[in-house]
C-alpha positions as CSV (number, residue, x, y, z in Angstrom):
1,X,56.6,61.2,105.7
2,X,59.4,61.3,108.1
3,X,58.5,62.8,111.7
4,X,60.8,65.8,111.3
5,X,58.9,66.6,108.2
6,X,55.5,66.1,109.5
7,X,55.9,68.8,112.4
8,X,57.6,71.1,110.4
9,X,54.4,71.4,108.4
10,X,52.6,71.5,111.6
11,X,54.7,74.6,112.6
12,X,54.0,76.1,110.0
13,X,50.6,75.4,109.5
14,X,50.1,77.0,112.8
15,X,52.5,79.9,111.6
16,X,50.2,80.5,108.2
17,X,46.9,79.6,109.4
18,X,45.3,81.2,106.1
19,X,47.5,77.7,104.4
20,X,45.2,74.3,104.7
21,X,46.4,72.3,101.9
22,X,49.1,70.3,100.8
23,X,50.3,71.9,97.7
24,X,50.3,75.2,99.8
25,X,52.5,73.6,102.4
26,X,54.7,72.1,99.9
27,X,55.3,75.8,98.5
28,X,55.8,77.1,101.8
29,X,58.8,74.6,102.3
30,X,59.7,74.6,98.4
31,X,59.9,78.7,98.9
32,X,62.0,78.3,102.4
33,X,64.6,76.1,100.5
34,X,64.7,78.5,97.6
35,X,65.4,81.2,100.4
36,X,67.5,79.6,102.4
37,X,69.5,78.7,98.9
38,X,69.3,82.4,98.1
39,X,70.7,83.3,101.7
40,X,73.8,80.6,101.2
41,X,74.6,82.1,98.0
42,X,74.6,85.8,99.3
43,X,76.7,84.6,102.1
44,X,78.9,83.0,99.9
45,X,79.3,85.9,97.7
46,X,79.8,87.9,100.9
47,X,82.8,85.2,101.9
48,X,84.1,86.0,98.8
49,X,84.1,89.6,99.4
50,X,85.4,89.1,102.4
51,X,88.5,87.6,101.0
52,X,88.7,90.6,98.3
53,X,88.9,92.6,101.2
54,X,91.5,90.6,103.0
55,X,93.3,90.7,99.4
56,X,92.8,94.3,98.9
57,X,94.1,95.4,102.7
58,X,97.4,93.1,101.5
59,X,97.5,95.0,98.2
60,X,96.9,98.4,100.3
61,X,99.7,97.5,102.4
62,X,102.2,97.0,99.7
63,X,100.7,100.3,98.3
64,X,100.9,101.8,102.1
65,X,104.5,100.5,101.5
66,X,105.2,102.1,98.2
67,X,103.2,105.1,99.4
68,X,106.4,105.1,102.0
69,X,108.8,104.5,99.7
70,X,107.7,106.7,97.2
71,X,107.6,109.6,100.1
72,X,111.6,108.6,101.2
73,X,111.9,109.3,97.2
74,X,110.4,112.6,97.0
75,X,111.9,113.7,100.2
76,X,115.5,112.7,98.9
77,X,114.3,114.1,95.6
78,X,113.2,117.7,97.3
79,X,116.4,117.7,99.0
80,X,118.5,117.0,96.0
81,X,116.4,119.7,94.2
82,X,116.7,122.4,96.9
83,X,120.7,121.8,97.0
84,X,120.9,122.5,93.7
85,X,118.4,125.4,93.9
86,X,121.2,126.6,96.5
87,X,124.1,125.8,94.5
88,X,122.6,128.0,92.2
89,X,122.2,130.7,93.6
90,X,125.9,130.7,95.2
91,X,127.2,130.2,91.9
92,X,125.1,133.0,90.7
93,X,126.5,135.4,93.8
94,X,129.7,134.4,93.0
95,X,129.2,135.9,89.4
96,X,127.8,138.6,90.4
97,X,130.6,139.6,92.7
98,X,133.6,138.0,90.1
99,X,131.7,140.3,87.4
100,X,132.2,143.2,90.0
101,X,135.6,142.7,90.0
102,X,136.5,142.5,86.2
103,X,134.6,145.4,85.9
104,X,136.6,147.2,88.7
105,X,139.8,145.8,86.8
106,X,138.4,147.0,82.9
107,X,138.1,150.5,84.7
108,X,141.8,150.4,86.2
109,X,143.2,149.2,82.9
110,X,141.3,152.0,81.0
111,X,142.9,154.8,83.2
112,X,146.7,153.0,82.4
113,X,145.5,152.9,78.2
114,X,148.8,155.6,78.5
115,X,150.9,153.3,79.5
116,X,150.3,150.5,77.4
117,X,150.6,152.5,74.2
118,X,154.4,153.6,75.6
119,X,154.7,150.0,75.9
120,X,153.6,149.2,72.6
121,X,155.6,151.9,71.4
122,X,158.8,150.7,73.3
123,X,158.4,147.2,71.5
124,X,157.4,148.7,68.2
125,X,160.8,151.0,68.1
126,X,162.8,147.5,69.3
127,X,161.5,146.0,66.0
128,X,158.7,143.5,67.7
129,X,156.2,144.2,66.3
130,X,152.8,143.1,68.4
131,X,150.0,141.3,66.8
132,X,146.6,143.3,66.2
133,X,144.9,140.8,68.4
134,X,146.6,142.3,71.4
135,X,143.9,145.0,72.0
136,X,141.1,142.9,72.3
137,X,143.2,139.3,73.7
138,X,144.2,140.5,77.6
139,X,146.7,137.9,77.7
140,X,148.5,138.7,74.6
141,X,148.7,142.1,76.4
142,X,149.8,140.2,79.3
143,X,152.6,138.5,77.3
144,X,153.3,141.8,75.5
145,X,154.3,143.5,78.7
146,X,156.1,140.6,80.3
147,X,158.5,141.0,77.4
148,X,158.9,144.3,77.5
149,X,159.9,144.9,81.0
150,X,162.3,141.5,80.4
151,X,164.0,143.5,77.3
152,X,164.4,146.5,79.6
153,X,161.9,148.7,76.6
154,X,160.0,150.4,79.9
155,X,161.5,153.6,80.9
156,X,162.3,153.4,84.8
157,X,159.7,156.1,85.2
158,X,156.7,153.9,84.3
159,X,158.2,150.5,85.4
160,X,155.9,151.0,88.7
161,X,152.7,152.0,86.4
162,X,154.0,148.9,84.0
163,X,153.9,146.2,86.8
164,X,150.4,147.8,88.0
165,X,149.0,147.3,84.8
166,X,150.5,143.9,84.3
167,X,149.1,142.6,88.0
168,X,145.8,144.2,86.5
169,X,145.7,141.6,83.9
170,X,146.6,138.9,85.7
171,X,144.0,139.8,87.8
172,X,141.5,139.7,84.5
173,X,142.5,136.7,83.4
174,X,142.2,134.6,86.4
175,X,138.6,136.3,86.7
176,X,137.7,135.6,83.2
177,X,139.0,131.9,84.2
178,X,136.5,131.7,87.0
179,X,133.6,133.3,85.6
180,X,134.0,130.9,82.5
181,X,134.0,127.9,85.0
182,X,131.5,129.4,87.1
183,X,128.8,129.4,83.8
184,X,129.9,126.2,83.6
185,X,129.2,125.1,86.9
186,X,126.1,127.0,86.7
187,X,125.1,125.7,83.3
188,X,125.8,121.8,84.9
189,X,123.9,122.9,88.2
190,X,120.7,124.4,86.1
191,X,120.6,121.1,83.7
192,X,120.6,118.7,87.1
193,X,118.0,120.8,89.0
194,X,115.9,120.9,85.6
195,X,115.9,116.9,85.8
196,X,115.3,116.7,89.8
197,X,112.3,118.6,88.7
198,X,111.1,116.4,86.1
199,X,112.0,113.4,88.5
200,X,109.9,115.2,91.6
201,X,107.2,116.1,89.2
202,X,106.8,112.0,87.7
203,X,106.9,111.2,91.7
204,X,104.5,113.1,92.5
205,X,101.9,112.0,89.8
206,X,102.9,107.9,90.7
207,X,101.8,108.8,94.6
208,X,98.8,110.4,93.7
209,X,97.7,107.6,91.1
210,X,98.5,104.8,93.6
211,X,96.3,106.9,96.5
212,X,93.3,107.6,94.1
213,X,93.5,103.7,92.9
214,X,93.7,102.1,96.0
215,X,91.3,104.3,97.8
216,X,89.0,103.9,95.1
217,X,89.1,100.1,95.0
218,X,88.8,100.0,98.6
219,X,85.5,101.6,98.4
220,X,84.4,99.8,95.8
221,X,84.2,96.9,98.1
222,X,83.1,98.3,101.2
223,X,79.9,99.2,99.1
224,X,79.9,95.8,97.9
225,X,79.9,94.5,101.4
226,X,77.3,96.6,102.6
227,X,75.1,95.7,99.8
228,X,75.3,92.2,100.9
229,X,75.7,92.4,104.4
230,X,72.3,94.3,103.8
231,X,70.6,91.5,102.2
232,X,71.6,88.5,104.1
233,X,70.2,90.0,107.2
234,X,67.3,90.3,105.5
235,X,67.3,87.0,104.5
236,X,67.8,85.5,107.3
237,X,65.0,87.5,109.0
238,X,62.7,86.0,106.9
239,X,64.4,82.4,107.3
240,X,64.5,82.5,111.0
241,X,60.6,83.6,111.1
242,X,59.8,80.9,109.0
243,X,61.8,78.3,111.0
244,X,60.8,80.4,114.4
245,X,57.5,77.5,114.9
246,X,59.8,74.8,113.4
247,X,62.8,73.2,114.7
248,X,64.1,76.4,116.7
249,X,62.9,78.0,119.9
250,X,62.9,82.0,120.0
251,X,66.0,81.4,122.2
252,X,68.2,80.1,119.8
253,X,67.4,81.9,117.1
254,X,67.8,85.2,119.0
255,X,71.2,83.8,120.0
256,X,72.1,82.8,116.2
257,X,71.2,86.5,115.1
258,X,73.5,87.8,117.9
259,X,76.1,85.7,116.9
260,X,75.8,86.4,113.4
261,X,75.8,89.8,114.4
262,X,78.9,89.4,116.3
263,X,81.1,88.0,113.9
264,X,79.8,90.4,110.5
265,X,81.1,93.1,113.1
266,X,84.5,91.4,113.7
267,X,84.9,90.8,110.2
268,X,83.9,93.7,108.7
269,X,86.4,95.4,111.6
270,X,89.2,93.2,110.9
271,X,88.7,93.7,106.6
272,X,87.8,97.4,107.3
273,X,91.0,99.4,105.3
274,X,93.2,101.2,107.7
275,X,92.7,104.9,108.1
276,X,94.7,106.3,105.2
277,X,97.2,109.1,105.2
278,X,97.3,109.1,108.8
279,X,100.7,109.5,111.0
280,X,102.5,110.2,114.3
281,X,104.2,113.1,114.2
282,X,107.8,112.1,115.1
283,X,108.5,114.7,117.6
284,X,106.2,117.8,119.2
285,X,106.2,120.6,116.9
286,X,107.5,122.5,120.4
287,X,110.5,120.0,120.6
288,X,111.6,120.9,117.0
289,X,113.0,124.1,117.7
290,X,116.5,124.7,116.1
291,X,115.9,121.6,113.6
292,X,113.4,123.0,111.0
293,X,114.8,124.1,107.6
294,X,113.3,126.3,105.4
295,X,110.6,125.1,103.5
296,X,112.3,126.7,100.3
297,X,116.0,127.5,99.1
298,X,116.5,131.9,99.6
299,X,117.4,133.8,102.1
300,X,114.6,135.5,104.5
301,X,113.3,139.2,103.6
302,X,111.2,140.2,106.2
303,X,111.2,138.9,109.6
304,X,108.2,138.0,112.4
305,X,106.9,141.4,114.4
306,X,108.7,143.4,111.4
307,X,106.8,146.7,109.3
308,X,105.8,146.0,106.0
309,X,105.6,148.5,103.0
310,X,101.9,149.4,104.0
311,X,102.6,150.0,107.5
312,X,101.6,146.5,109.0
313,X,103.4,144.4,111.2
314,X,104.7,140.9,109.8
315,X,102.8,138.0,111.2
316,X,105.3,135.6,109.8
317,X,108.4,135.6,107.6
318,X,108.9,136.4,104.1
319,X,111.6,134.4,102.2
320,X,112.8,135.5,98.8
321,X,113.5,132.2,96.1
322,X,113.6,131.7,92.8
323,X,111.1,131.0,90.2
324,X,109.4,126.9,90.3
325,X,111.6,126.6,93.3
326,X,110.1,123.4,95.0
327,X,108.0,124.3,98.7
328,X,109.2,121.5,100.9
329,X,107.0,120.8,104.7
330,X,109.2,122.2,107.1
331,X,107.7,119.5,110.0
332,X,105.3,116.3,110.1
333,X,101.4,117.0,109.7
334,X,98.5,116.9,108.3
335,X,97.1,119.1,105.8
336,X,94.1,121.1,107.3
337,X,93.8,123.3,104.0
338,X,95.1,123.5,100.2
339,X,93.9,125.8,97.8
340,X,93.6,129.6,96.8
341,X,92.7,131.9,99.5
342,X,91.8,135.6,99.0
343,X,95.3,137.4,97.9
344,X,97.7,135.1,99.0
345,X,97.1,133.0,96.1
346,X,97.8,129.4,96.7
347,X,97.9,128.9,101.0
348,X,98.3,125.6,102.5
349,X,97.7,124.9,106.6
350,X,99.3,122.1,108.1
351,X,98.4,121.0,111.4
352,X,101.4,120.0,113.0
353,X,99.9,118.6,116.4
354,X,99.7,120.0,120.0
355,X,97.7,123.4,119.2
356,X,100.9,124.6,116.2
357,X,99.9,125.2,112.4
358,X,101.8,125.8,109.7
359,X,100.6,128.3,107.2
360,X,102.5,128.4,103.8
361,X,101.5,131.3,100.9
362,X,102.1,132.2,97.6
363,X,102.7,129.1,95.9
364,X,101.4,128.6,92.5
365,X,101.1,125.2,92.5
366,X,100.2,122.9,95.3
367,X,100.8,119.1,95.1
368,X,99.0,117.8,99.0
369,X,95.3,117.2,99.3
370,X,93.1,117.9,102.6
371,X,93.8,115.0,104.7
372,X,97.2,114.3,103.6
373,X,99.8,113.7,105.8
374,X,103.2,114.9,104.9
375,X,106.6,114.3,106.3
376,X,109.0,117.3,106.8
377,X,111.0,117.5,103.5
378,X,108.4,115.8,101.8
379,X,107.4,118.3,98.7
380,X,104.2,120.2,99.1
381,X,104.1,122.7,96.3
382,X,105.9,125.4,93.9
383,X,106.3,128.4,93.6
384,X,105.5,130.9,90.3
385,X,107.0,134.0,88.7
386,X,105.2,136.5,91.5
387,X,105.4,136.6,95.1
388,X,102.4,137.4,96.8
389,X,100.2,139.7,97.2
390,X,98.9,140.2,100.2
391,X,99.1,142.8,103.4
392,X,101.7,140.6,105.3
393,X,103.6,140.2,102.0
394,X,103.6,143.6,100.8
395,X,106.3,144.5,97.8
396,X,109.6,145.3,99.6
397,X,111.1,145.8,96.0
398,X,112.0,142.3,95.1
399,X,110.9,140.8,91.8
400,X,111.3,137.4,92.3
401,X,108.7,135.2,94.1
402,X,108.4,135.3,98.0
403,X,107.1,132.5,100.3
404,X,105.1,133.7,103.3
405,X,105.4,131.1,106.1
406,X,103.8,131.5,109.0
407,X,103.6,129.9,112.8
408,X,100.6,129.5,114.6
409,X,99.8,128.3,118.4
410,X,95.8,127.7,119.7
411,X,95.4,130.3,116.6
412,X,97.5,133.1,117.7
413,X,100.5,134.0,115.2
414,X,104.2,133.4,117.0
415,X,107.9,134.1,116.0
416,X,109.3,131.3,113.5
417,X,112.9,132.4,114.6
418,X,113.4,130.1,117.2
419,X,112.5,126.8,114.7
420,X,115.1,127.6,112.0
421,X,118.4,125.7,112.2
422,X,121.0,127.5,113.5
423,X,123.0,126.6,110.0
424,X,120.5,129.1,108.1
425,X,121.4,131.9,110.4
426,X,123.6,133.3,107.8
427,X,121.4,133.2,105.2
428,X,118.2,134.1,106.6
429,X,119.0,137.1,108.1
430,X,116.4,140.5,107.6
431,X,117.9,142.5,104.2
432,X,115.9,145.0,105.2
């Protein structure tokens, strides 16, 4: 028996002094080698591990990188939707007021029906006879008077009242010109937005399936490694006791443990996944003043340090959109709540760094999680049918849905005025 041998059975002999026999020393050493080939395979498994990690950190960064390119799309997305949420409502203004007009123009030609029956007349007694179609067509009418006044059929005594009512339908047919291209513009305007939607929405779910894979798979692992990081210390307990009398003073095996120790930390630090969903905010929320757009397309209703219907005093400011209009963050942070909260229906708090929040109510539908960190622009939510009911958003007479946003510093409620870009002075001023 070789010398190495012989006083390892002597150690441990001496180890297991309730062991005198051969056989029982040949199990001792038969059951360290089956240990120790136990240990080598969990630390192989573990190596293999290690490189899923290392794998999976690559996948996660080509995720973290899609994650990033899929938040440039739904920004660019968001801002393409809320344009065309704006054209929208211009071109549905501009109907309004065109519609305004024609009816201001139907009234004026309704006062002068005198004088286009003398002119009927006029061209009736000349022999030309008008077509029926001229009461109903405005610019056969047109045409109708044109002539008449160019055949000399209008008595000087209404010639002024003729070319009144003629400049009146001119006047109604370059409106009805516009408001037909207007629906048009607005029917082309409401067909984009309805795809940007659709577009934002499919976005939105591809973001939120990458996150929940990749953070699942990632903790699929770390388990994994835990699990066997857990037994191979165990195992290699037992193998350094049984060695301990053997070939290896106390010394170096403490020193082996420590360095095993060592370098399971610095690889389970350097596979560890990077914190997800974390950012720097790109500028102090206090150095963003002037810049911040609104985090939806209306105009504001009610202004900061303003009375409500009930008598309160507005904490924040009320904006007045449209129905499914998409809620965009008006500045980097993280989301510090998402969800349904008393009255205000669906509230979401960002906190946007150095003691500022961002509080956003009366959403219908959020589309952040708590943790999330959103870019400004990036889409957060949308809104419903109903604005919200709440004290700070009490009814001020508007049907359509309201946004409550509000600004808060080390808790206490402050003026958003002074954030809005100066370009939305015109439109967010207080209707009230």
């Amino acid at each position: 028996m070789p010398a190495g041998r012989r006083l390892l059975i002597a150690a441990l002999l001496a180890f297991l002094p309730g062991l005198a026999g051969a056989q029982d020393v040949d199990a001792i050493v038969a059951d360290q080698a089956a240990r120790q080939a136990e240990y080598e395979s969990v630390m192989r498994d573990m190596t293999l591990s290690a490189d899923r990690l290392e794998q999976l950190s690559a996948d996660i960064a080509k995720v973290r990188k899609d994650h990033a390119t899929l938040t440039a799309a739904l920004i660019q997305s968001a801002k393409t939707e809320k344009k065309l949420s704006q054209d929208i409502e211009d071109i549905t203004g501009k109907l309004e007021g065109l519609k305004e007009q024609q009816e201001g123009i139907r009234v004026s030609l309704a006062e002068r029906r005198g004088v286009l029956a003398e002119v009927l007349g006029a061209l009736q007694r000349m022999g030309l006879n008008p077509p029926p179609a001229i009461l109903v067509k405005p610019e056969d009418a047109l045409s109708s008077v044109r002539s008449a006044i160019l055949l000399g059929a209008v008595v000087p005594e209404l010639r002024e009242e003729t070319e009144i009512l003629m400049a009146d339908m001119k006047e109604m047919n370059r409106l009805s010109a516009s408001i037909l291209a207007e629906r048009e513009r607005l029917s082309a305007s409401v067909r984009d937005q309805l795809a940007e939607k659709q577009r934002l929405s499919m976005l939105l779910e591809e973001k939120q399936n990458l996150q929940e894979k990749a953070e699942a798979q990632i903790e699929d692992e770390r388990v994994k490694s835990q699990e066997l990081a857990a037994r191979a210390g165990s195992l290699k307990d037992l193998i350094a006791s049984l060695e301990k009398q053997a070939e290896k003073s106390r010394k170096e095996a403490e020193a082996a443990r420590r360095a095993e120790e060592k370098r399971l930390a610095i690889e389970a630090e350097r596979t560890a996944p990077p914190e997800a969903n974390r950012l720097v905010a790109s500028a102090p929320f206090s150095a963003l003043r002037g810049q911040l757009a609104l985090p939806v397309t209306g105009r504001i209703k009610r202004r900061f340090g303003g009375k409500d219907n009930n008598g309160g005093v507005m904490f924040g400011d009320m904006v007045a959109t449209q129905s499914g209009a998409i809620v965009t963050a008006p500045a980097d942070g993280t989301v510090l709540y998402a969800g349904p909260f008393r009255s205000y229906g669906q509230l979401l708090i960002l906190n946007a760094g150095d003691g500022y929040h961002v509080v956003l109510a009366g959403m219908s539908r959020i589309s952040v999680t708590l943790g999330q960190s959103v870019l400004a622009g990036e889409p957060v939510g949308a809104m419903g049918e109903a604005r919200v009911a709440s004290a700070a958003a009490s009814s001020n007479g508007n049907t359509g849905p309201e946004l409550y946003v509000e600004f808060r510093k080390d808790g206490k409620p402050v003026d958003p005025t002074p954030w809005w870009a100066e370009r939305l002075s015109g439109r967010a001023g207080n209707d009230t």
